[in-house]
C-alpha positions in Angstrom: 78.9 103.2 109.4 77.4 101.5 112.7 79.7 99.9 115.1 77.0 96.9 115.4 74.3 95.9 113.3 72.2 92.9 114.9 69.9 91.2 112.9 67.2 88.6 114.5 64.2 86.8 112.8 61.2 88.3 113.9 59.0 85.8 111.3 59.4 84.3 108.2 60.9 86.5 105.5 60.9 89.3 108.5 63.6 90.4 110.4 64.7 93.1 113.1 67.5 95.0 112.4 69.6 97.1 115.4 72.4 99.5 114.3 74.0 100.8 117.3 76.9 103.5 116.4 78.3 105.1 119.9 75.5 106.1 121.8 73.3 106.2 118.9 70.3 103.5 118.5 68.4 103.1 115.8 66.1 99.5 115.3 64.3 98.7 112.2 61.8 95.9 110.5 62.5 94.6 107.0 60.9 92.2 104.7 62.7 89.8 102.1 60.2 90.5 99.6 59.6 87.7 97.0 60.7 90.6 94.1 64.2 90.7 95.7 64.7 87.2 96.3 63.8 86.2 92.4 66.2 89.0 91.7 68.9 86.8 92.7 70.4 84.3 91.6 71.6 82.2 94.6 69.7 80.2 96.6 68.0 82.4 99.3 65.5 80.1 100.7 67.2 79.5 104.0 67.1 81.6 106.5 70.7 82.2 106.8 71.0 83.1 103.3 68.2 85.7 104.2 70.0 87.2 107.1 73.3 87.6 105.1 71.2 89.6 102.6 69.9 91.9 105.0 72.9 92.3 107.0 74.4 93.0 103.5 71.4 95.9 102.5 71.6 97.5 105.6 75.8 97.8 105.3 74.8 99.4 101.9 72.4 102.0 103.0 74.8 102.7 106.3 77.3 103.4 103.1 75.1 106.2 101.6 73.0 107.9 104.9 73.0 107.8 108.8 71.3 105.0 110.4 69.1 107.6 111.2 67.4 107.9 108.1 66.6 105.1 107.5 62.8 103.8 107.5 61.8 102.1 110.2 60.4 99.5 108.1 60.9 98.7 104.8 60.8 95.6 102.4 64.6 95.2 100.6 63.0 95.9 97.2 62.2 99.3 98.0 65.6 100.0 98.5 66.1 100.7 94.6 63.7 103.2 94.7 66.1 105.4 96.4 69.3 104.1 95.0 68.6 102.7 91.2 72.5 100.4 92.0 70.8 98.7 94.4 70.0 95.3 92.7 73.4 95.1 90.8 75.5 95.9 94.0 73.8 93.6 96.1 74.1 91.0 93.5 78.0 91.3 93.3 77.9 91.4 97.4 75.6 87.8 97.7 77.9 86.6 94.9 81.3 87.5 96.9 80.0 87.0 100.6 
């Protein structure tokens, strides 16, 4: 998993996501769709809340594949296309965090 993972608001619902893991860079540009946030059940309507989530999506795909492989940009509902636990494991991880 990456050493760093920095996470700045690029525009609403947007953010920029940097994974640095040794000398390995990677940056990325994903979109809290409106799908994933009435998936939840918390309230994610602050911009906080949205960071967490994020920072909490891109810990889960850093689980599965290299930082690498992951699209540059992407909105967090797309996620589940590639891994159907998706929604249930970030659910439990909002919940917990």
């Amino acid at each position: 998993m990456a050493e760093t993972i920095d996470i700045t608001q690029m525009e609403p619902r947007v953010f920029g996501v940097v994974t640095t893991e040794g000398q390995t860079t990677t940056t990325h540009r994903v979109i809290v769709s409106d799908q994933i946030l009435g998936s939840l059940d918390a309230d994610m309507d602050d911009t906080a809340a949205q960071e967490a989530l994020v920072r909490e999506s891109v810990k889960f795909l850093l689980e599965r594949e290299p930082a690498e492989e992951i699209l540059d940009e992407f909105s967090l509902d797309e996620i589940t296309n590639y891994f159907p636990e998706y929604p249930d494991e970030i659910r439990a991880r909002m919940i917990n965090s």
